[in-house]
Every structure is written in structure tokens, then in C-alpha cells.
C-alpha positions in Angstrom: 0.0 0.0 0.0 1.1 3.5 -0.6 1.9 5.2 2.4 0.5 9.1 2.4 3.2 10.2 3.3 4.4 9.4 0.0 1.7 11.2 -1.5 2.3 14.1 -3.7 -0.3 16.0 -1.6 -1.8 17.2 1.0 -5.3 17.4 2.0 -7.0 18.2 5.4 -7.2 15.2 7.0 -6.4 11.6 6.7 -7.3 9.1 9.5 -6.3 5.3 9.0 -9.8 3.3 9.7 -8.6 0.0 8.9 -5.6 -1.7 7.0 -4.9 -5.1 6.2 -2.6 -6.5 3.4 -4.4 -6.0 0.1 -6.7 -3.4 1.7 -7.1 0.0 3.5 -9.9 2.0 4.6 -9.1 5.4 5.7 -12.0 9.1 6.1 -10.6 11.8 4.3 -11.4 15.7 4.4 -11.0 18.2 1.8 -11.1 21.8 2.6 -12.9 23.8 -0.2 -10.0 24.4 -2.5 -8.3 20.8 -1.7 -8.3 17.9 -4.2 -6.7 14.8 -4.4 -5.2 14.9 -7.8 -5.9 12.9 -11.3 -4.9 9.1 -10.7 -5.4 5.7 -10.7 -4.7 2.3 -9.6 -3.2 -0.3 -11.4 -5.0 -3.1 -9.2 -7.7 -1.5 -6.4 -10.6 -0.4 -6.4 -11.7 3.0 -4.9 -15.5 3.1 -2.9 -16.2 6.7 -1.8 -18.4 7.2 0.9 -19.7 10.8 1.7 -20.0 11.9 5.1 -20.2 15.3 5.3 -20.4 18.2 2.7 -20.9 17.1 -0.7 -18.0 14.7 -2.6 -17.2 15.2 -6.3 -15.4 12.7 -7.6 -15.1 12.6 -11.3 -13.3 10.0 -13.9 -11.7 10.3 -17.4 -12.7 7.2 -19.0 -15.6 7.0 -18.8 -16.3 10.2 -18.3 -18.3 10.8 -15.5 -18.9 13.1 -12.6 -20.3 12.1 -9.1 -21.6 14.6 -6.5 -22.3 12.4 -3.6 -24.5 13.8 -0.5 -24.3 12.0 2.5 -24.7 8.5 2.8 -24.2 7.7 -1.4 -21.4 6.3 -2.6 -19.6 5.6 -6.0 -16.6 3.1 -7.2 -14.0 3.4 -9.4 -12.7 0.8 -11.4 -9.0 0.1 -11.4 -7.2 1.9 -14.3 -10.0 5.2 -14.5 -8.4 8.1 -13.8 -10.0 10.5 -11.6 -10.0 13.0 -9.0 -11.9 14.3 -6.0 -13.0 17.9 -5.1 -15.5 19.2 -3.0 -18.4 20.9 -3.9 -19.3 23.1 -0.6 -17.3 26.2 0.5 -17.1 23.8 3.9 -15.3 21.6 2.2 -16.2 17.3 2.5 -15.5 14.3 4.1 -15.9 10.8 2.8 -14.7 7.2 3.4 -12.7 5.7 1.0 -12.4 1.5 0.8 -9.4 0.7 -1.5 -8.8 -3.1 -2.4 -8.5 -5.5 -3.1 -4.7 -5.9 -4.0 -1.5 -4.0 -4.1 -2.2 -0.3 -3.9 -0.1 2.5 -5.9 -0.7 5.7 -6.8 -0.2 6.4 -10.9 -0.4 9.7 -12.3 -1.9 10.1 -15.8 -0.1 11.5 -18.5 -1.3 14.7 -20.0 
């Protein structure tokens, strides 16, 4: 699994729910103007759960746009690019499943 840390960038917050070889779940926060970047995963899937706020989380290919309100939830496929935003000038916060497999973090070209 890639280790945020490792990440290139920051967000919020980041707090570790659950991780177990081949699969992490971890609540993330975005401030209004945060985003985790365009990326995707070779092997895992990512489920977003929102919490609070309202979660945009949009892929390439397909190209498709998801503003989740609390309590819906979206997955992407491994090998879509996408990224997630927030909608709300209070920003969002959401759960995100990733698995199962080896997790990395590949950044699109162009």
C-alpha cells in the first residue's frame, strides 16, 4: 500500500480506519480548494463514501462526474483516472475503501 506520506499532496485530514494486506480503509477531508489529484490504480478499487459536505469525484474514462451527498457512494474501477474535489465552501469528508490488492498511486499522463 502506498503510504501518504508518500503522496504528492496534501489534503485536510487523513485518519487510518482500517488496513490489512491487500486493503485500507481510511476518512478523508478536503477543505474547499483541496483535491486529491488525477490518478489511478493499477490493481484496487476506490469506494467513496460521503459523510459530510458534498463529494465530487469525477473520472476520465468513462467520463463521469459524481456529487455524492451523505450516505451515497460511488466506485472506481482500477485503471480510470479520476480525482476528487469538493463541492461546498465547507469543504467534504468521505470514506474511501481501497482493495483489493497491491495499492499504488499512478499519475496520468497529459
Amino acid at each position: 500500500m502506498t503510504a501518504p506520506q508518500h503522496l504528492p499532496y496534501t489534503i485536510a485530514g487523513r485518519e487510518l480506519v482500517a488496513q490489512v494486506p491487500g486493503m485500507r480503509v481510511q476518512i478523508l477531508t478536503l477543505e474547499k480548494d483541496e483535491r486529491v489529484p488525477w490518478h489511478y490504480h493499477s490493481a484496487v478499487h476506490d469506494i467513496f463514501i460521503c459523510i459530510e459536505g458534498t463529494t465530487i469525484v469525477e473520472t476520465k474514462a468513462p467520463r463521469t462526474r459524481y456529487e455524492l451527498a451523505p450516505g451515497e457512494h460511488c466506485t472506481v474501477q482500477p485503471m480510470t483516472a479520476h480525482e476528487v474535489t469538493s463541492k461546498d465552501k465547507n469543504g467534504c469528508k468521505f470514506t474511501i475503501v481501497q482493495g483489493v490488492g497491491e495499492h499504488d498511486y499512478m499519475q496520468p499522463k497529459s
